[in-house]
PDB file with SEQRES, HELIX, SHEET and CRYST1 records, atoms N, CA, C and O in Angstrom:
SEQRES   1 A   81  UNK UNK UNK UNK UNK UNK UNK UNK UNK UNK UNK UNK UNK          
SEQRES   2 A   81  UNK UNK UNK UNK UNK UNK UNK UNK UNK UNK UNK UNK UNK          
SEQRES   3 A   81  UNK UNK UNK UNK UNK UNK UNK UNK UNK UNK UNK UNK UNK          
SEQRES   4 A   81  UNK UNK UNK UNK UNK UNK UNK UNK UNK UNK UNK UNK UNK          
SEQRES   5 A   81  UNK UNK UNK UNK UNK UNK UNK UNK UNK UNK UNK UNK UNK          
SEQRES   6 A   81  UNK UNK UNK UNK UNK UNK UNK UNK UNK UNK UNK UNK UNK          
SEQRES   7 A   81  UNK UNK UNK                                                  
HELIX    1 AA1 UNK A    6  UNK A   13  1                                   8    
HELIX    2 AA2 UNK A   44  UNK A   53  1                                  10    
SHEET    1 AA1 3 UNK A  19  UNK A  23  0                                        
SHEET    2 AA1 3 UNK A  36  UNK A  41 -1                                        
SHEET    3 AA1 3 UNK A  76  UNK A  79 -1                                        
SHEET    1 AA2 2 UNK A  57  UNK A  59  0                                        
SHEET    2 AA2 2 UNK A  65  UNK A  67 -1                                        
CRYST1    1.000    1.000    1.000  90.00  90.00  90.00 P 1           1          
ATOM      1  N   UNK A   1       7.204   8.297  13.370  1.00  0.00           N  
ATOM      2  CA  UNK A   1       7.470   8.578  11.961  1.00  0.00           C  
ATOM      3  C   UNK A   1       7.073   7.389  11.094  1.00  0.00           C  
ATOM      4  O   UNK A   1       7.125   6.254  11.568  1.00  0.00           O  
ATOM      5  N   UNK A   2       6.584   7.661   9.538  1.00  0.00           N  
ATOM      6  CA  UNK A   2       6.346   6.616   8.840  1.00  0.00           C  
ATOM      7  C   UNK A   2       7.481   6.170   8.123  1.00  0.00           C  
ATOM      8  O   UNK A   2       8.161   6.816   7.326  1.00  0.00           O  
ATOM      9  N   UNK A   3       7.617   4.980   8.496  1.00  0.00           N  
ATOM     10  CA  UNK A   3       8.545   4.231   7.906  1.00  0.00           C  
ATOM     11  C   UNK A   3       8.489   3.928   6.551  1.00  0.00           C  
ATOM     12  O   UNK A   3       9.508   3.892   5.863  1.00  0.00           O  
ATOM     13  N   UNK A   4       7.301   3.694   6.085  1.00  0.00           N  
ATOM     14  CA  UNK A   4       6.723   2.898   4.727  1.00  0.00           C  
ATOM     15  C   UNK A   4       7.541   3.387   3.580  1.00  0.00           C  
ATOM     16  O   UNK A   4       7.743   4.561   3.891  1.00  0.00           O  
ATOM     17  N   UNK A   5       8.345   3.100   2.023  1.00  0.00           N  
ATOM     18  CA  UNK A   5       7.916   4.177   1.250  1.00  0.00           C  
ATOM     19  C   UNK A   5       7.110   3.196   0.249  1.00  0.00           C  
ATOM     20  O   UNK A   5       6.226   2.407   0.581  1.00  0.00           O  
ATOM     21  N   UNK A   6       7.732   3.474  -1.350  1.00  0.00           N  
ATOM     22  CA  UNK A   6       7.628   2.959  -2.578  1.00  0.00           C  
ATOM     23  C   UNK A   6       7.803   1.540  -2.726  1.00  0.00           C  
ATOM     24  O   UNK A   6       6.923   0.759  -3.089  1.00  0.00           O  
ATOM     25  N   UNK A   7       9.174   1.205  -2.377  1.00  0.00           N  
ATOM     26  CA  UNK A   7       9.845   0.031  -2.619  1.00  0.00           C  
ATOM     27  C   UNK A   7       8.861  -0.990  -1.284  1.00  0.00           C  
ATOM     28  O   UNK A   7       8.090  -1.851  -1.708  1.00  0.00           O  
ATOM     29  N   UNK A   8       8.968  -0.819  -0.045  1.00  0.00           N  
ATOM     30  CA  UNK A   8       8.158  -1.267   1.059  1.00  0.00           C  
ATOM     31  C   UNK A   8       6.568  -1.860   0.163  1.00  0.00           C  
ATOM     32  O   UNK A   8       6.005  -2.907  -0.155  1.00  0.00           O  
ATOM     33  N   UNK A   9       6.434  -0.682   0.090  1.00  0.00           N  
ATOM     34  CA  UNK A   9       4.395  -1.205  -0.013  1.00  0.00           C  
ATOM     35  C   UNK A   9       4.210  -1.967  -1.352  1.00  0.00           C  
ATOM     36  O   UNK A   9       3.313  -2.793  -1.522  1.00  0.00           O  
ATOM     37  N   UNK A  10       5.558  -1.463  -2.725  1.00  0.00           N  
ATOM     38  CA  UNK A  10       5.517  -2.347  -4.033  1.00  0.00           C  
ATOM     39  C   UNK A  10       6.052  -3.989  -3.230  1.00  0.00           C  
ATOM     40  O   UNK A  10       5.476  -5.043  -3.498  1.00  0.00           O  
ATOM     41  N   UNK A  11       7.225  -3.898  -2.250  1.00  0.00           N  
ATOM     42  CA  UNK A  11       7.170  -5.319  -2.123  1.00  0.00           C  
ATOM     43  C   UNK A  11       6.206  -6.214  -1.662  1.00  0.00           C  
ATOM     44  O   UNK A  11       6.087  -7.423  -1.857  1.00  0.00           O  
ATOM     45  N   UNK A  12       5.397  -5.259  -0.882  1.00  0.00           N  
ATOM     46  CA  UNK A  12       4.402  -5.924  -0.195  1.00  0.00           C  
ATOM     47  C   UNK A  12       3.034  -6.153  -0.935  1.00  0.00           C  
ATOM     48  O   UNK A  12       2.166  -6.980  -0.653  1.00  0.00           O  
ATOM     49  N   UNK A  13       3.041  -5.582  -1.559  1.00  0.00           N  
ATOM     50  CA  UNK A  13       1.829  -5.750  -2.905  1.00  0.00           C  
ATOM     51  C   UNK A  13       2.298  -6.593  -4.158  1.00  0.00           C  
ATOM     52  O   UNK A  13       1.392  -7.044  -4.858  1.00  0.00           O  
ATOM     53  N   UNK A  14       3.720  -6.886  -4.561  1.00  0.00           N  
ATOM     54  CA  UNK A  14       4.661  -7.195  -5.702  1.00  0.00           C  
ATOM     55  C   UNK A  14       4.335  -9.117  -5.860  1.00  0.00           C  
ATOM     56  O   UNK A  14       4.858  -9.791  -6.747  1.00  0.00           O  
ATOM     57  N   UNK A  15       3.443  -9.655  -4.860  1.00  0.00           N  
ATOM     58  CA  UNK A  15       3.253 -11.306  -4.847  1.00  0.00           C  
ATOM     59  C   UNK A  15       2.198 -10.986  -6.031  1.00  0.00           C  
ATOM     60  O   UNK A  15       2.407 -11.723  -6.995  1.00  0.00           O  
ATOM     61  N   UNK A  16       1.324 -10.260  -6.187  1.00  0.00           N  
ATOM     62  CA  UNK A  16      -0.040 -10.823  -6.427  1.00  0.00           C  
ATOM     63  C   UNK A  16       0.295  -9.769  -8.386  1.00  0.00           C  
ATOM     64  O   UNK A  16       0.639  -8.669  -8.819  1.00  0.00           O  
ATOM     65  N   UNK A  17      -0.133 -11.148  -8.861  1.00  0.00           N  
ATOM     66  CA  UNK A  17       0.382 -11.057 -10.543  1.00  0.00           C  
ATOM     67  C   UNK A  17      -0.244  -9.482 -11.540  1.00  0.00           C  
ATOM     68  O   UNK A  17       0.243  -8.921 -12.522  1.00  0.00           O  
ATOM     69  N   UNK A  18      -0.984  -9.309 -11.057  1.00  0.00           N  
ATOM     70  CA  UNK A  18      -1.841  -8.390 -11.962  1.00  0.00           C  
ATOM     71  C   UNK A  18      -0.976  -6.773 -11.131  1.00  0.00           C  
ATOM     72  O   UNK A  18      -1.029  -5.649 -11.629  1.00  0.00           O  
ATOM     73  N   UNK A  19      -0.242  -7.141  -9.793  1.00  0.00           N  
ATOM     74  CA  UNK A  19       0.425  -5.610  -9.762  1.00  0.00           C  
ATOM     75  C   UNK A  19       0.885  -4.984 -10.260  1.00  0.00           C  
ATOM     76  O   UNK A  19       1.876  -5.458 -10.817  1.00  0.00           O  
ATOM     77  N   UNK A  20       0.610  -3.370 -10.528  1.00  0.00           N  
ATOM     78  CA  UNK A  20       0.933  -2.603 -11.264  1.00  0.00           C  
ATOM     79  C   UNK A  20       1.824  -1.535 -10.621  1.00  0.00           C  
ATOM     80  O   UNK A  20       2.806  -1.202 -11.283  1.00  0.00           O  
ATOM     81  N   UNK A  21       1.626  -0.921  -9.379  1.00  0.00           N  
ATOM     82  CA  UNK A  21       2.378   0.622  -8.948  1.00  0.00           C  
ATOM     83  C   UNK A  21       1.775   0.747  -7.627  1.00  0.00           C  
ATOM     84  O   UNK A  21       0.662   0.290  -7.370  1.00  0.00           O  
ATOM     85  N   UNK A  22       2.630   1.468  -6.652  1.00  0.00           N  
ATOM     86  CA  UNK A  22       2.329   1.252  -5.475  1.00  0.00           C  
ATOM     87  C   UNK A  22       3.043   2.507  -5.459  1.00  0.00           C  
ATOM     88  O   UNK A  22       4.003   2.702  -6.205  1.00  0.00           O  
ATOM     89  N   UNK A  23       2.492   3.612  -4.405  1.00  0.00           N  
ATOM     90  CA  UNK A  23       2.744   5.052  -4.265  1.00  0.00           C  
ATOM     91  C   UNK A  23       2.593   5.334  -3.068  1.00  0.00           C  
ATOM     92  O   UNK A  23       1.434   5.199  -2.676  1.00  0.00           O  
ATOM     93  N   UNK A  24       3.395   5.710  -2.252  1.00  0.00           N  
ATOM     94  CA  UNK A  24       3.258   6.742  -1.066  1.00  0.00           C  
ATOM     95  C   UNK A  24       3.048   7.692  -0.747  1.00  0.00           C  
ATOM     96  O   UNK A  24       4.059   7.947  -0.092  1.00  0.00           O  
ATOM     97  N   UNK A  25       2.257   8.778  -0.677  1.00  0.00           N  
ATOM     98  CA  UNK A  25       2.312  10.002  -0.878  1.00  0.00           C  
ATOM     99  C   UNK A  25       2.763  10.724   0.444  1.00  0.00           C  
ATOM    100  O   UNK A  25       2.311  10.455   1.558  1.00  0.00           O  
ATOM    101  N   UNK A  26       3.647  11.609   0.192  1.00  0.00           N  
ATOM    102  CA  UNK A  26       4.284  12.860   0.974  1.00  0.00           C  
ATOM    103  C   UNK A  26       4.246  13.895   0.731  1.00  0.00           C  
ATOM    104  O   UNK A  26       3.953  14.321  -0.386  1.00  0.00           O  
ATOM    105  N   UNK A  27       4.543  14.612   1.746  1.00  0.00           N  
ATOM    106  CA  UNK A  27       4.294  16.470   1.726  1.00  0.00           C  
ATOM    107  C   UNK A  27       5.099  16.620   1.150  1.00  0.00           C  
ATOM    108  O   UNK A  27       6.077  15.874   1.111  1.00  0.00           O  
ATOM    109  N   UNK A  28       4.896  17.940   0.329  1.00  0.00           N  
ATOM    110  CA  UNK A  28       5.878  18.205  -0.763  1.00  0.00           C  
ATOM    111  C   UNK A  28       7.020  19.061  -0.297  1.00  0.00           C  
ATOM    112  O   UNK A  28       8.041  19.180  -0.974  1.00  0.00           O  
ATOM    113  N   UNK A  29       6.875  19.571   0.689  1.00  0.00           N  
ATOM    114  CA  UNK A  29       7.393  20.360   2.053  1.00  0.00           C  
ATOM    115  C   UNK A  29       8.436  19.922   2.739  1.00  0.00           C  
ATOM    116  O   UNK A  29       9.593  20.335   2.662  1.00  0.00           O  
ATOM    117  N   UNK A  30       7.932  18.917   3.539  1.00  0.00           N  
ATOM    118  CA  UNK A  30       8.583  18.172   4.335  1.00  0.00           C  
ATOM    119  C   UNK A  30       9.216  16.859   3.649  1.00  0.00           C  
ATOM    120  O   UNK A  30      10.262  16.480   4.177  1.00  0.00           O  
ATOM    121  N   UNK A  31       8.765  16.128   2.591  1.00  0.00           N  
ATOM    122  CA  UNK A  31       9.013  14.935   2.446  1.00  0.00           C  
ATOM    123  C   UNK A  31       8.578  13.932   3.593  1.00  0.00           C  
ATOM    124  O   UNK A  31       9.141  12.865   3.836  1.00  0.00           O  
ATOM    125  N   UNK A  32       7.651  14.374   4.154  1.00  0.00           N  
ATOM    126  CA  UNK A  32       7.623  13.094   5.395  1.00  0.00           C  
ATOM    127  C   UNK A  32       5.910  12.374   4.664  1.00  0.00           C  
ATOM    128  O   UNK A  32       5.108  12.907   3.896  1.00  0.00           O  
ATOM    129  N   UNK A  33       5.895  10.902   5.374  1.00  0.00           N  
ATOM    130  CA  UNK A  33       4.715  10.325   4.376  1.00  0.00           C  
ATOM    131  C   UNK A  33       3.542  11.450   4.941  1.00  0.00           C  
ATOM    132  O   UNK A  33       3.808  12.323   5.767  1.00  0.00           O  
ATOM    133  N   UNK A  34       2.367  11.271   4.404  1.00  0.00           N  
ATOM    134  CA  UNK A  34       1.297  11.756   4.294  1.00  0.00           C  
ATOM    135  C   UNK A  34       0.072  10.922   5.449  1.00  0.00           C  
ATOM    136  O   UNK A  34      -0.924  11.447   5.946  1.00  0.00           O  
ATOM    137  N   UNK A  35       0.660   9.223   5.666  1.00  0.00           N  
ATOM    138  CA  UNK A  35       0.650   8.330   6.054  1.00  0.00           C  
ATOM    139  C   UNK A  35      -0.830   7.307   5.598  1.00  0.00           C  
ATOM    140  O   UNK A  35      -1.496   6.536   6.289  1.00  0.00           O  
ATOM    141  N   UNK A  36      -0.944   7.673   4.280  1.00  0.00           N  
ATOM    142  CA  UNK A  36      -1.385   6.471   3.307  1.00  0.00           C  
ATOM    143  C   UNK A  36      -0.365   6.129   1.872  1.00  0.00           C  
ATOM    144  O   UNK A  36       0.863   6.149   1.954  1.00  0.00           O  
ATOM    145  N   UNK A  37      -0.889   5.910   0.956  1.00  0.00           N  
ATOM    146  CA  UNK A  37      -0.552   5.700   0.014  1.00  0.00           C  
ATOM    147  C   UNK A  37      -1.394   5.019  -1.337  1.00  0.00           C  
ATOM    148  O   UNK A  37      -2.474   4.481  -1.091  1.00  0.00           O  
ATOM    149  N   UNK A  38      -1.032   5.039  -2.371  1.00  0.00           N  
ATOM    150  CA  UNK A  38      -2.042   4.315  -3.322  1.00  0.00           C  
ATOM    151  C   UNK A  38      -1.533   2.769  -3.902  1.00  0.00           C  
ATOM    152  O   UNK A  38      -0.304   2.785  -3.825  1.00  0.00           O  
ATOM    153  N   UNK A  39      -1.813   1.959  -4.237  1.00  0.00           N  
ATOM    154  CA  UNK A  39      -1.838   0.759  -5.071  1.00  0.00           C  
ATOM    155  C   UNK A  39      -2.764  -0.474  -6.181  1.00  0.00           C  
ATOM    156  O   UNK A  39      -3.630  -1.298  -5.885  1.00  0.00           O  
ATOM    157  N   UNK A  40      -2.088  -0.120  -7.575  1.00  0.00           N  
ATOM    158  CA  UNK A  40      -2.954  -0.304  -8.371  1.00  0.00           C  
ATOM    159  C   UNK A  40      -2.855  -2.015  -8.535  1.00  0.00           C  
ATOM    160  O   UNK A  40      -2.017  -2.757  -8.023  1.00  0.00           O  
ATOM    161  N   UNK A  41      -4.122  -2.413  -9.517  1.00  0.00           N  
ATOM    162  CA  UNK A  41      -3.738  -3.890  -9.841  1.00  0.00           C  
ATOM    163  C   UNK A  41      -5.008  -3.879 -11.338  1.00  0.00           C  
ATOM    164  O   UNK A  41      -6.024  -3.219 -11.556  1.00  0.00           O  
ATOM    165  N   UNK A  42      -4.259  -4.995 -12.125  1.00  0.00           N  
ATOM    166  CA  UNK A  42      -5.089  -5.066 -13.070  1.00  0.00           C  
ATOM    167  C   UNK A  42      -6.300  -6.038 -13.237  1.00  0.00           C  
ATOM    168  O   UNK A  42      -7.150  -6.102 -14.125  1.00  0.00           O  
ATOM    169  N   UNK A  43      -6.112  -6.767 -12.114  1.00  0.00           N  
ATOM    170  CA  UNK A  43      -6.925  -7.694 -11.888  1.00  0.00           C  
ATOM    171  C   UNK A  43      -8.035  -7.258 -10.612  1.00  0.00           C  
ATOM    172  O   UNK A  43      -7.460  -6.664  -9.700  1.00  0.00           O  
ATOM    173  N   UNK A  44      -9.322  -7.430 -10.432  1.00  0.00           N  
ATOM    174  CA  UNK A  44      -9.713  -6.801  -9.573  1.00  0.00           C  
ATOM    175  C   UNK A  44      -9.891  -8.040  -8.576  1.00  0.00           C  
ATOM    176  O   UNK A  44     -10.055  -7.805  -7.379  1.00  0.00           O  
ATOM    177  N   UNK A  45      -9.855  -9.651  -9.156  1.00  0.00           N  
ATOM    178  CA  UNK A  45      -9.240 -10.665  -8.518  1.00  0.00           C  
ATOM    179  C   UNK A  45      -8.330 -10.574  -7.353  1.00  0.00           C  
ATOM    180  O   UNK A  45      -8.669 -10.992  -6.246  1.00  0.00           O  
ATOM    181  N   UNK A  46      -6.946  -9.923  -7.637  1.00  0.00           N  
ATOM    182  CA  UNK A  46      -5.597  -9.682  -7.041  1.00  0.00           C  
ATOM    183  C   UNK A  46      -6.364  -8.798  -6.255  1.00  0.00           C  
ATOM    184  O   UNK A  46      -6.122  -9.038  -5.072  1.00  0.00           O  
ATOM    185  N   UNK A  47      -7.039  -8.043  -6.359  1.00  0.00           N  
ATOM    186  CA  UNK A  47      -7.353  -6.631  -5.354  1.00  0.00           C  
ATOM    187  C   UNK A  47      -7.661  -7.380  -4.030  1.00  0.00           C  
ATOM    188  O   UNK A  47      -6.962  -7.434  -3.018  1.00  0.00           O  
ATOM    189  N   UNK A  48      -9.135  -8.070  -4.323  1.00  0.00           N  
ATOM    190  CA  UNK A  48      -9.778  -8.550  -3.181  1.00  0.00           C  
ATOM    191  C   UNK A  48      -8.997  -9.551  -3.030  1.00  0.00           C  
ATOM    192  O   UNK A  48      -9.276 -10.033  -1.932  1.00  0.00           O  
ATOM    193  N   UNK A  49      -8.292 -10.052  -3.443  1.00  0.00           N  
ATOM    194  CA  UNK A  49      -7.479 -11.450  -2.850  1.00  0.00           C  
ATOM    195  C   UNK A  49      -6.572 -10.820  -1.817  1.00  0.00           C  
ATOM    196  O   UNK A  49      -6.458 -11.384  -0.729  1.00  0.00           O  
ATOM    197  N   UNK A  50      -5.877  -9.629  -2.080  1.00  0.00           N  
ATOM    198  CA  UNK A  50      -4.848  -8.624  -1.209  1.00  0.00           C  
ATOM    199  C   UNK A  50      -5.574  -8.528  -0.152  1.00  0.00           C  
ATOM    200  O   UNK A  50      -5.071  -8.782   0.942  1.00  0.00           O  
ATOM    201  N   UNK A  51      -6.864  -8.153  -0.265  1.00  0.00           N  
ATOM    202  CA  UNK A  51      -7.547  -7.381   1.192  1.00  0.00           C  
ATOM    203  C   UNK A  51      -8.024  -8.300   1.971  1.00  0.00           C  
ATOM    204  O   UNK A  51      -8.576  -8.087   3.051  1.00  0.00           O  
ATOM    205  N   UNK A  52      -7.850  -9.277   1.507  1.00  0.00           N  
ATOM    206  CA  UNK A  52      -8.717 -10.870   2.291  1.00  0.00           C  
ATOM    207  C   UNK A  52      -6.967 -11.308   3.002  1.00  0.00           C  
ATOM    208  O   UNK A  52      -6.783 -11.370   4.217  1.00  0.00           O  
ATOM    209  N   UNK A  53      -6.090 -11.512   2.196  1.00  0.00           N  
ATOM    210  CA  UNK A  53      -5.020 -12.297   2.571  1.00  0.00           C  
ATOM    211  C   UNK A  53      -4.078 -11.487   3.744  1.00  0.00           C  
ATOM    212  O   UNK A  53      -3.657 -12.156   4.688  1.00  0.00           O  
ATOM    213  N   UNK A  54      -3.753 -10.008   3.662  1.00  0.00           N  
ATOM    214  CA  UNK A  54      -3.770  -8.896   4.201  1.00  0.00           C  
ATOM    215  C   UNK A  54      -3.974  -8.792   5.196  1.00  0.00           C  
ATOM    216  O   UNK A  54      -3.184  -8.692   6.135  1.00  0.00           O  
ATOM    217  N   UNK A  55      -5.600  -8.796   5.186  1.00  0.00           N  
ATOM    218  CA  UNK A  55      -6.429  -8.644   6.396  1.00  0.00           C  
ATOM    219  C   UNK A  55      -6.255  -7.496   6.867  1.00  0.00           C  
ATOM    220  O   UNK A  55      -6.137  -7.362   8.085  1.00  0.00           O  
ATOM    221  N   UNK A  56      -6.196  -6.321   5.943  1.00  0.00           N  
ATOM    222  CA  UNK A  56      -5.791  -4.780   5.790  1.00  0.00           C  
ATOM    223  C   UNK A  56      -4.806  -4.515   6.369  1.00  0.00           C  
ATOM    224  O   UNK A  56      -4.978  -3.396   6.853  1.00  0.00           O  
ATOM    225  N   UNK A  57      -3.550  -5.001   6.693  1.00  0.00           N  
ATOM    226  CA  UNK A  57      -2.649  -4.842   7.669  1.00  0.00           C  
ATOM    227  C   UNK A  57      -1.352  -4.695   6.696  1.00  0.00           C  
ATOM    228  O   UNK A  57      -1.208  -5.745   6.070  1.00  0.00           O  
ATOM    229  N   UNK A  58      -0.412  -3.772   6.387  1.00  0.00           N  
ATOM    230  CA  UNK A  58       0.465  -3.547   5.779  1.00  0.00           C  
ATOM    231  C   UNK A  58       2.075  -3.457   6.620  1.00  0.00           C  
ATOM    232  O   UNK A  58       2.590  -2.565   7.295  1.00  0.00           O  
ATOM    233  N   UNK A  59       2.586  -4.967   6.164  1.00  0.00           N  
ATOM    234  CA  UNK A  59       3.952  -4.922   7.289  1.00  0.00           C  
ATOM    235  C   UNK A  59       4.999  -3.444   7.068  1.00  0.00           C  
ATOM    236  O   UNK A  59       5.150  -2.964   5.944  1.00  0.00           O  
ATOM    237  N   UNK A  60       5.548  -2.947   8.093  1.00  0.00           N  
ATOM    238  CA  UNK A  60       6.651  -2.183   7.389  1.00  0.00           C  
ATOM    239  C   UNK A  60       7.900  -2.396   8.631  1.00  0.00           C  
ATOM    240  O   UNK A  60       7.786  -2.927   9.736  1.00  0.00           O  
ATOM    241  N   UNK A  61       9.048  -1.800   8.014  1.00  0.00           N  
ATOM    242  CA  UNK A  61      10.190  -2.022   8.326  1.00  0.00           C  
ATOM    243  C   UNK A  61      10.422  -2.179   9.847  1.00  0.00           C  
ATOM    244  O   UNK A  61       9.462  -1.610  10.366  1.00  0.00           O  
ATOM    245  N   UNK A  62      11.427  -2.796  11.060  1.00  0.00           N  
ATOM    246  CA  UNK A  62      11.501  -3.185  12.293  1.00  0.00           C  
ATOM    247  C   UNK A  62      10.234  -3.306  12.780  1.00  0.00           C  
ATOM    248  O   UNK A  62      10.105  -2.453  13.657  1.00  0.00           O  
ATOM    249  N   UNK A  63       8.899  -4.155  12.603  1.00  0.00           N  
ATOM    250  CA  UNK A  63       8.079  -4.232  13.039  1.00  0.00           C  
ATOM    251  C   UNK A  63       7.208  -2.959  12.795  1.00  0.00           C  
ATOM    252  O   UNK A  63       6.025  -3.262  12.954  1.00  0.00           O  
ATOM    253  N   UNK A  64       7.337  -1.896  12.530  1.00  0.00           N  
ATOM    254  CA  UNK A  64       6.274  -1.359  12.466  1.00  0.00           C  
ATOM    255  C   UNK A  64       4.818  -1.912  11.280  1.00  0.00           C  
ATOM    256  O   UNK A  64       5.042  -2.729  10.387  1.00  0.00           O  
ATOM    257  N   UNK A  65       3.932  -1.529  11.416  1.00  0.00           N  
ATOM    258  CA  UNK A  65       2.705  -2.065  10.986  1.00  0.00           C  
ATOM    259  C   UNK A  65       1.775  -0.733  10.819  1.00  0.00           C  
ATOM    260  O   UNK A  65       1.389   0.120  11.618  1.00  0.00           O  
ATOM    261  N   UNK A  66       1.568  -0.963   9.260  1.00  0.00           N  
ATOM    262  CA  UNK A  66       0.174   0.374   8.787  1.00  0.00           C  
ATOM    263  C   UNK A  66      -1.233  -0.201   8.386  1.00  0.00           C  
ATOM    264  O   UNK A  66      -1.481  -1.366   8.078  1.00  0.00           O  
ATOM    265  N   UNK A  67      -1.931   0.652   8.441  1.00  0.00           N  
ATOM    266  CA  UNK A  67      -3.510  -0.036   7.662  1.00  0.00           C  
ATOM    267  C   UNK A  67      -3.748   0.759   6.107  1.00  0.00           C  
ATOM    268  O   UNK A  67      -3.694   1.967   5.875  1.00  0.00           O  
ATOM    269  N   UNK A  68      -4.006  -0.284   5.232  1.00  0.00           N  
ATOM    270  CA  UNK A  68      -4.492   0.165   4.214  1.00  0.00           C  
ATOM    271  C   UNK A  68      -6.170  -0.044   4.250  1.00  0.00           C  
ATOM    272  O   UNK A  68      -6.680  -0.585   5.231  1.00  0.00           O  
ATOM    273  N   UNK A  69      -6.883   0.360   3.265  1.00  0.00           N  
ATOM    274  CA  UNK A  69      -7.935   0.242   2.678  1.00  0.00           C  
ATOM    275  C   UNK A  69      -8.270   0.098   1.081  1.00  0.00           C  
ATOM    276  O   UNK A  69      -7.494  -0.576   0.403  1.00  0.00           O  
ATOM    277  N   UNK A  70      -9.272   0.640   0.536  1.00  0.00           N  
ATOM    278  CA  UNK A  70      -9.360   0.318  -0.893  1.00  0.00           C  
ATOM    279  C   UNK A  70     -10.449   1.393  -1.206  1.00  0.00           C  
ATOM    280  O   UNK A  70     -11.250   1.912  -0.429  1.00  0.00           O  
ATOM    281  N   UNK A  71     -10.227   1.646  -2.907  1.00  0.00           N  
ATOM    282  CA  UNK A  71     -11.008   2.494  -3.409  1.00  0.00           C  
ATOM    283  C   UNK A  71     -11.647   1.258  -4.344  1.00  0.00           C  
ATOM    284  O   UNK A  71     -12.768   0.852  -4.036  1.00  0.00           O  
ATOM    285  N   UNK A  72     -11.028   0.724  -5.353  1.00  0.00           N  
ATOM    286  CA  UNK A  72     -11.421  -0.275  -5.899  1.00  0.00           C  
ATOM    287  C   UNK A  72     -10.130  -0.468  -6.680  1.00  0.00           C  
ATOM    288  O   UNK A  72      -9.184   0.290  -6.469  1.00  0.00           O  
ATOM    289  N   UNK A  73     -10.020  -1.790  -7.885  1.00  0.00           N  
ATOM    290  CA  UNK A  73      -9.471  -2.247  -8.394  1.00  0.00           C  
ATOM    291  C   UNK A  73      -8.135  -2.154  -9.365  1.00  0.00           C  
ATOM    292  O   UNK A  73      -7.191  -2.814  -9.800  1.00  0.00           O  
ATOM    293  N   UNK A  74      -8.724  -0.906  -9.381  1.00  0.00           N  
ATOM    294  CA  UNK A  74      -7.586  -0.118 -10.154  1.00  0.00           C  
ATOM    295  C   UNK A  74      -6.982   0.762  -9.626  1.00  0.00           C  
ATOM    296  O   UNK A  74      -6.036   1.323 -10.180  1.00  0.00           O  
ATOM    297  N   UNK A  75      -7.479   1.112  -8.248  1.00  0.00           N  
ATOM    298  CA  UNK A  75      -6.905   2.649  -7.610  1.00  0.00           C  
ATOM    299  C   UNK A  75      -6.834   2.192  -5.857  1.00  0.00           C  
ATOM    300  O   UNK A  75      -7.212   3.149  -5.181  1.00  0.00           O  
ATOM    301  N   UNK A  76      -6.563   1.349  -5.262  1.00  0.00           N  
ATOM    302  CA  UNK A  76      -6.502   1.500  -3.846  1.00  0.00           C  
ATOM    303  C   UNK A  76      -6.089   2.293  -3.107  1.00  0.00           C  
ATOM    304  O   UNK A  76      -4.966   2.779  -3.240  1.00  0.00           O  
ATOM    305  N   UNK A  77      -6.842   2.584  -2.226  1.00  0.00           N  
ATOM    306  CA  UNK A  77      -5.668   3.689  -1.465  1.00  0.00           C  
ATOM    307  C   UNK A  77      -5.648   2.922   0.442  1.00  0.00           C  
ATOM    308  O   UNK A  77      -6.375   2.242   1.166  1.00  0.00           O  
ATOM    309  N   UNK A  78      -4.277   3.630   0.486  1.00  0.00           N  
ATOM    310  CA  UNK A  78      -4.255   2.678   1.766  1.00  0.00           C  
ATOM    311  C   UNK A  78      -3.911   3.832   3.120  1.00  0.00           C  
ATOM    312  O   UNK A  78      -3.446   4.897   2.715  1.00  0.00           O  
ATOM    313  N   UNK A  79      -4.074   3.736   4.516  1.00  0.00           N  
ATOM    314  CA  UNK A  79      -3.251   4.252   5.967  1.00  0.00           C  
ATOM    315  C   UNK A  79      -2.519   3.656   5.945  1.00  0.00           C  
ATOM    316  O   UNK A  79      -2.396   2.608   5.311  1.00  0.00           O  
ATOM    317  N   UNK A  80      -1.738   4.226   6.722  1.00  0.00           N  
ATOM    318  CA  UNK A  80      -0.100   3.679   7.346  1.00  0.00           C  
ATOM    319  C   UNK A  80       0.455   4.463   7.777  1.00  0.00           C  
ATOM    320  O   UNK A  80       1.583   4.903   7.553  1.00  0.00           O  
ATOM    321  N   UNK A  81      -0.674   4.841   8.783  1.00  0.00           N  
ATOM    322  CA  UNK A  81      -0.538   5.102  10.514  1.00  0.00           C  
ATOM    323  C   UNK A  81      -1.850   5.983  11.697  1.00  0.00           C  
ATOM    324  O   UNK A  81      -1.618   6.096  12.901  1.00  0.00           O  
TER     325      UNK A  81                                                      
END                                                                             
């Protein structure tokens, strides 16, 4: 099961200054994650600084661990699982 939600991936994105919103998306059904999510930034600086520092690897709760990726600067979208 995915652990990740809102609060998780905003904390984990919430260092880098230009963050804006961090989204998980789930079935509307189930409520269970979808197992990506989105995260914005206003800086496209902060973006690539995330994906370099990162190293696409998104911590989540008791050790589990997701992968994000990127659309670009304003719209990332990430896995996580």
């Amino acid at each position: 099961p995915h652990k990740v939600n809102d609060d998780i991936l905003a904390r984990a994105f919430g260092r880098y200054p230009s963050f804006l919103k961090a989204k998980v998306i789930r079935d509307k059904r189930t409520g269970k994650t979808k197992g990506y999510g989105f995260v914005s930034f206003k800086d496209p600086n902060d973006y690539v600084r995330a994906m370099r520092e990162m190293n696409g690897e998104l911590p989540g709760p008791a050790g589990t661990r997701g992968r994000w990726g990127a659309l670009g600067s304003m719209g990332s979208m990430g896995s996580m699982g």
